[in-house]
C-alpha positions as CSV (number, residue, x, y, z in Angstrom):
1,X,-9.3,0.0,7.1
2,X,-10.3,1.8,10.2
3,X,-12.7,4.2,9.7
4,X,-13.4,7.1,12.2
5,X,-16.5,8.8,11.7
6,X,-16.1,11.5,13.7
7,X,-14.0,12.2,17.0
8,X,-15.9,13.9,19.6
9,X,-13.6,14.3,22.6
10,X,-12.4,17.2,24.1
11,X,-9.3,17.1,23.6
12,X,-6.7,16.2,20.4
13,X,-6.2,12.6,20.2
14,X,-2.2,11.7,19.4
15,X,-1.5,8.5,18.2
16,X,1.6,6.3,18.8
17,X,0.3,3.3,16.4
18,X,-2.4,0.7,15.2
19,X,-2.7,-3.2,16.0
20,X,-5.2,-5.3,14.4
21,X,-7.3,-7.2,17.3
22,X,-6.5,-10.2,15.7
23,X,-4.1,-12.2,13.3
24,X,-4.6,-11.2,10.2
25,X,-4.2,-14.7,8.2
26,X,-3.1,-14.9,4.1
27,X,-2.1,-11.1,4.8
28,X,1.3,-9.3,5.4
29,X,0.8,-6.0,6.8
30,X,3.4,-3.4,6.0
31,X,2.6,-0.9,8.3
32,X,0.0,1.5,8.8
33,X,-1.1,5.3,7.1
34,X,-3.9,8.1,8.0
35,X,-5.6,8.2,5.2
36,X,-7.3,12.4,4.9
37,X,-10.6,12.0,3.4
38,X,-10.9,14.6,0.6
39,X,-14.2,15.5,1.8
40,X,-16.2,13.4,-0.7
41,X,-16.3,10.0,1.8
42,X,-14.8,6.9,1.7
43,X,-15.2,4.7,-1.8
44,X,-13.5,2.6,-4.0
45,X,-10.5,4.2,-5.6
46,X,-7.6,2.9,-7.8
47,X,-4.0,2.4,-6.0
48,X,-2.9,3.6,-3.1
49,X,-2.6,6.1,-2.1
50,X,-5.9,7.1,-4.0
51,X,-5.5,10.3,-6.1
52,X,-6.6,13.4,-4.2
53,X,-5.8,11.7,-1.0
54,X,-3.3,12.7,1.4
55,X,-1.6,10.3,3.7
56,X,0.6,10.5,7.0
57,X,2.1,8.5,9.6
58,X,0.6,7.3,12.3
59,X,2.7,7.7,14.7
60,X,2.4,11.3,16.0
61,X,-0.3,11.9,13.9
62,X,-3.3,14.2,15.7
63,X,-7.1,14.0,15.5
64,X,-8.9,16.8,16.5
65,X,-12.3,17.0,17.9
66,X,-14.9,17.2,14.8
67,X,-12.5,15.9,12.4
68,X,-12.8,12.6,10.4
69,X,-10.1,10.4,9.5
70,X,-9.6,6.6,7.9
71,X,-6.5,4.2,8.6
72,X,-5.4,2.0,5.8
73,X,-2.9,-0.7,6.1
């Protein structure tokens, strides 16, 4: 999981997609998800997507300044 904080820029961020820096070994990755934070912060949470969490592709997806956001594989 990728876990932005908070995006300051100035501008909306779009994104097209999401490597991993490195080989990922023992895993498979499927593909990628934004994962909306429901505004209580990231925790443990059973399945996926996590009740009361919203999800959307990454590709096309836009951050806006002052916004949070996680990734999830």
């Amino acid at each position: 999981m990728i876990d932005v904080a908070r995006y300051d820029g100035r501008e909306p961020a779009v994104f097209d997609r999401v490597v991993p820096n490195e080989d990922i070994e023992g895993l498979r990755v499927l593909g990628y998800l934004v994962v909306t934070d429901p505004g209580e912060g990231i925790r443990t949470a059973d399945g996926f997507p996590p009740k009361s969490f919203h999800t959307e592709t990454v590709q096309g997806f836009t951050l806006r300044p002052g916004r949070c956001r996680s990734w999830s594989s």
